[in-house]
N, C-alpha and C positions, 0 to 999 in steps of 0.2 A: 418575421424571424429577427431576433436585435443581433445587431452586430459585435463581434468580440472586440474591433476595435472601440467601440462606446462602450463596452463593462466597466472601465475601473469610475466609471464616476456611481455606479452601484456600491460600491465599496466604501463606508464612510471612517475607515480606521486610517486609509490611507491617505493623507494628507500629502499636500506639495512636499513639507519637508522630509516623508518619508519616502525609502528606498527600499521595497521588500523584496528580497532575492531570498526567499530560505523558505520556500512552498515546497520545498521534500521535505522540512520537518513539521509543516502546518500551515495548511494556506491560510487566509483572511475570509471572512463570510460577506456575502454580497445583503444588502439590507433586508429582500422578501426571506433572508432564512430567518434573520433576526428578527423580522414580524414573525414570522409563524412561531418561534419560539415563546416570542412577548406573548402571542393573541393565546395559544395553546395553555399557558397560565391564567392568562388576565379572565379568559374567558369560563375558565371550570374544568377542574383536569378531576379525571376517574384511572382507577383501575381496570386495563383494557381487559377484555374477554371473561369479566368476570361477574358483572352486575347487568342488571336489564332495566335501570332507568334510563331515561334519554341522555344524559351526560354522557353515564359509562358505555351505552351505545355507541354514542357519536365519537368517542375518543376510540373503540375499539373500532370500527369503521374508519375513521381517521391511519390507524397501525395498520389495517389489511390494504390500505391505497398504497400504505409508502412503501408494504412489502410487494405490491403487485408492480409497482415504479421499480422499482430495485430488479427484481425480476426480468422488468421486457428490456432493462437498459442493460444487461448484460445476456439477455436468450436463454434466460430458466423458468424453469415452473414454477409457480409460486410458493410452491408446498417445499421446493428445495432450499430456500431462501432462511437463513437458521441467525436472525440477530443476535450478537455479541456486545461487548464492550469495544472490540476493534480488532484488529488484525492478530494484534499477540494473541489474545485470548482464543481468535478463530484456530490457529495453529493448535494451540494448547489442546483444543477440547478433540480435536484428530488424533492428536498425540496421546491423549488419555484414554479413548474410545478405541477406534481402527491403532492404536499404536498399543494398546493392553493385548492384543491378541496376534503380536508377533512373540516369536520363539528364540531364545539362544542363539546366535549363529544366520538369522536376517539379519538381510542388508536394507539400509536407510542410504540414498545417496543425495547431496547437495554438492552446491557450485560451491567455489571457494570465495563468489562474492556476495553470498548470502548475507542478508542484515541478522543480527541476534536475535529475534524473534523467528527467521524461522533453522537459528542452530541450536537454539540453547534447550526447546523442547525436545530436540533428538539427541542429544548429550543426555538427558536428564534420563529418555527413554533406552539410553543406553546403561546408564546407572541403574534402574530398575528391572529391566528387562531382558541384559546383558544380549542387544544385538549390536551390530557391527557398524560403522559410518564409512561411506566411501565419500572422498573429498574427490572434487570434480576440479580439475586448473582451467584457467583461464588465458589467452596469450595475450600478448603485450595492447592487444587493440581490449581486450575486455570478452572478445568472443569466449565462451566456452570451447573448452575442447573436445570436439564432438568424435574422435579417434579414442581417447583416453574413455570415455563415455559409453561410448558401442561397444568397445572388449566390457568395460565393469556389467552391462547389462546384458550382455551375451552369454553370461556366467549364470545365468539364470537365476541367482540370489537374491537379486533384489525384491525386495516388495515394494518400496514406496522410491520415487524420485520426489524433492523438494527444492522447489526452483522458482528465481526470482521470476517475474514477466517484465521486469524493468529495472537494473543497479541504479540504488539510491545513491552512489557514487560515481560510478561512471557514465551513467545514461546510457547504457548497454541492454537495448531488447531480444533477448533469444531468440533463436527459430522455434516458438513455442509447437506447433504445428506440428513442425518435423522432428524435433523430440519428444513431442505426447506420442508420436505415431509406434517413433520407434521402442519407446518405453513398454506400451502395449503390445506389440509385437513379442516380446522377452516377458510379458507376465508381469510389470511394474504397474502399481497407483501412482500417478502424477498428482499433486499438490502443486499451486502455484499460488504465490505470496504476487498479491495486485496491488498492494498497496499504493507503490508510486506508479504504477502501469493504469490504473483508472480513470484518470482527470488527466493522460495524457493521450492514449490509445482506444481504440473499439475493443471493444471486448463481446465475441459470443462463445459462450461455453460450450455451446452445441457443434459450434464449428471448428472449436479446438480440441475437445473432444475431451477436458479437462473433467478428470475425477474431485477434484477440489478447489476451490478457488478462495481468497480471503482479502478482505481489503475492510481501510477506517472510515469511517464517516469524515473525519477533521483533513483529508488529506482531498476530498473532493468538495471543499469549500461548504460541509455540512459541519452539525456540531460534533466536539469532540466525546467520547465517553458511548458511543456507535459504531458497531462495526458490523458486518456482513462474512457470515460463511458460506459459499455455496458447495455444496452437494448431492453428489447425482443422487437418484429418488431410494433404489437399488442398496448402495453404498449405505444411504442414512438411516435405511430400514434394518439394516443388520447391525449396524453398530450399535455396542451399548451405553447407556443412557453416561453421561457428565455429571453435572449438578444433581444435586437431589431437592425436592422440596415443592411447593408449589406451585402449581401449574403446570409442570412437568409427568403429573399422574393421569389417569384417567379415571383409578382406584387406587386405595390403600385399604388393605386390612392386618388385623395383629398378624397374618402369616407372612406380610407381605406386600406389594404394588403391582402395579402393571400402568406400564408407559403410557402418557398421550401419544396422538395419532402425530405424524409430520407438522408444521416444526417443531411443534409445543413441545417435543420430547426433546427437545436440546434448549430449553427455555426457561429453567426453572428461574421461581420468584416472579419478583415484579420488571419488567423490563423498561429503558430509560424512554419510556413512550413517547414524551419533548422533543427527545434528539432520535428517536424513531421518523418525527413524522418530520422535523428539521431537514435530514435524511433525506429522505420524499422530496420534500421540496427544492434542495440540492440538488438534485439530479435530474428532476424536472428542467431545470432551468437551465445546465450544462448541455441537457439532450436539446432544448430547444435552438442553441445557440450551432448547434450540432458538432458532433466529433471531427468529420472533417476540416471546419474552420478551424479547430481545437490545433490540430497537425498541424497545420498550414503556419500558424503564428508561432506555434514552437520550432517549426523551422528556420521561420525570418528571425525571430530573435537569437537562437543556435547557432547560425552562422554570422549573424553580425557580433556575437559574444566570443566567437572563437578568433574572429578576426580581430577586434580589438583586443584581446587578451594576449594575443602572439604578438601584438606590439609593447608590450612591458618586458623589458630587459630581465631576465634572470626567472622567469616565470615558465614553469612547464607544468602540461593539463596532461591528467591523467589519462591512459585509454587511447582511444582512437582519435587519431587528429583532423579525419573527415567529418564535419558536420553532419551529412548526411547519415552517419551511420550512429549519432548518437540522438535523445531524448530527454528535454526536461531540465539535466543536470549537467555541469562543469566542474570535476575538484579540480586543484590545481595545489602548486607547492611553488614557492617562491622562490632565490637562493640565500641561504644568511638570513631568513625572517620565519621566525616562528605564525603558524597560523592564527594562533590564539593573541600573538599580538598585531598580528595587521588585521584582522576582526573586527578585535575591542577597538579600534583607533580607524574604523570604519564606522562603528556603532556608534562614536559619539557624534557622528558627522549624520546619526538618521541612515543610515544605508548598513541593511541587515542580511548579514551573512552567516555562514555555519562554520566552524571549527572543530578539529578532534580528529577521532576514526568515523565518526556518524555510526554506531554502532555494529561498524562492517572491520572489526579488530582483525580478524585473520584475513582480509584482502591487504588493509595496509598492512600487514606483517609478511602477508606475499610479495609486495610490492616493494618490499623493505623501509617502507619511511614509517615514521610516529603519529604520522597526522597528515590533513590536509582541510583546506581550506574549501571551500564550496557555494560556488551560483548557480540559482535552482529558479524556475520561471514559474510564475502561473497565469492565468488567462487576462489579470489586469496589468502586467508588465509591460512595457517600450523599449523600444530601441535607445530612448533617453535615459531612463533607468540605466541600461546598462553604461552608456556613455558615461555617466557621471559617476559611476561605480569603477568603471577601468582608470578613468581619470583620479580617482581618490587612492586606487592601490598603487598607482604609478608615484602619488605623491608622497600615501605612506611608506613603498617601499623604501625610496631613498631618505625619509626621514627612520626609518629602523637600520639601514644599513650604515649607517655614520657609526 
């Protein structure tokens, strides 16, 4: 089993002089994804599941591993497993399907720290569909407010909860468990946005008892332009069909279609089979390193980032100030320094950070500030990284504050 502490010399983007902290917006790919990407070209690439010479064979054999990997690394069937372009897109195609066949007067409810992806397809489904949104708050640590939550779904209206499994700004994990429970209880579909919850957490959908799950390829160290829906079997058999077009039929004639069988019916066209099997190999290699190690280093470096961080003057981190209750991610806000310029003036120095809302606009606007700054870890980060990251903002700050 290789050690997480030996990964980053897997990683050949990341040089001595770089400092990557911004693995909630895109991690870094360790080198056997970038062979299998190379070898998957270099070698003969077909159109999966559509031809029966040995290429297009092997390359559709190739798609059915990295969707049976994807499956046992999260506790689905195979057949539940519905490739995407990535996470937005997974949301979207719920939203278009299972969301065309709510009524007037349904409720959709999300947290208030939900990323744009998964608000802006229930805005849209509220534009077209005229149902209702209930905004879920959050209290000062980042929890959900799970009081505010049980009245809205004791009202029996809801149909769908949509909910993060992990804030791409706070590092904030749900009681996903104990709100799938209670969601079902009251009649609600749960949806849960994985994105940054996969490359940090276990995930079994069996055991969460999740009706939907979504997450990127790019965000667990696979290619970008990949993403993963899951879907209980049940669920994907009644909804109707997304995309229209090839490979998404079983038939077509002048009166009409009829569906392929599971996933193929949420699959139309040609699918990014490279970063399908990239994918695969991705996750292969995380699972072997195992998720518990995965915990364990996002803990040690969490707490030594919180604690160097509380030592820069005029610096307050968003959320909860226990280590232990957060994941992954740090924003923070400085006093007197815009985020966008202690970034850039971090950026020239090789040490990469994120600035803005991270497309979670109405948390900061709950939160009342315009922005925030943000360190995000992934599986080749140190305790040095962050040292020399704390060390650079202490220096930028008091050169912005002059």
């Amino acid at each position: 089993m290789p050690s997480i502490h030996d990964c980053r010399r897997l990683f050949p983007s990341l040089s001595e002089s770089l400092v990557f902290l911004d693995s909630a917006a895109t991690t870094q790919k360790p080198q056997m994804v970038i062979d299998a990407l190379i070898d998957a070209y270099r070698d003969g690439i077909a159109n999966p599941g559509r031809g029966v010479y040995p290429l297009a064979e092997r390359v559709t054999s190739d798609v059915h591993a990295a969707r049976v990997t994807v499956a046992e690394f999260i506790g689905a069937k195979t057949h539940e497993i519905v490739f995407t372009k990535g996470t937005t897109e997974a949301i979207n195609l719920v939203a278009r399907t299972l969301g065309e066949t709510l009524q007037a007067g349904d409720r959709v409810a999300v947290t208030m720290m939900e990323h744009h992806s998964n608000l802006v397809p229930w805005l849209q489904l509220r534009e077209r569909r005229g149902i209702e949104i209930d905004w879920i708050p959050v209290n000062k640590d980042g929890q959900t407010d799970m009081n505010v939550l049980l009245e809205m779904l004791k009202k029996g209206k809801t149909k769908l909860l949509a909910i993060t499994g992990l804030s791409n700004v706070l590092g904030i994990a749900p009681d996903l468990s104990e709100i799938i429970r209670r969601a079902h209880e009251c009649g609600a579909l749960v949806l849960v946005d994985a994105a940054q919850m996969v490359a940090h957490l276990p995930i079994d959908v069996r055991a969460l008892d999740a009706d939907f799950l979504a997450f990127s390829g790019h965000k667990i160290y696979g290619p970008m332009g990949v993403g993963v829906l899951y879907g209980k079997e049940l669920l994907l058999e009644k909804m109707p069909t997304f995309l229209g077009g090839g490979d998404m039929v079983q038939s077509v004639t002048t009166k009409g279609y009829t569906s392929a069988e599971l996933p193929r019916k949420f699959e139309a066209g040609t699918i990014s089979a490279v970063d399908v099997i990239g994918l695969g190999v991705a996750i292969s290699w995380l699972d072997s390193i195992g998720m518990d190690a995965v915990m364990k280093h996002d803990r040690e470096l969490m707490s030594h980032a919180m604690k160097r961080l509380k030592e820069i003057d005029g610096l307050q981190i968003l959320g909860s100030q226990k280590p232990d209750e957060r994941t992954g991610v740090i924003s923070f806000t400085v006093n007197n320094v815009h985020p966008h310029d202690l970034t850039h003036l971090l950026g020239e120095r090789g040490i990469c950070l994120r600035a803005g809302h991270h497309c979670a606009e109405p948390l900061h606007n709950f939160l009342k500030i315009n922005a925030s700054a943000r360190m995000s870890f992934g599986v080749y980060n140190t305790k040095e990284d962050i040292d020399t990251c704390a060390a650079a903002i202490a220096e930028a700050t008091k050169f912005l504050q002059k």
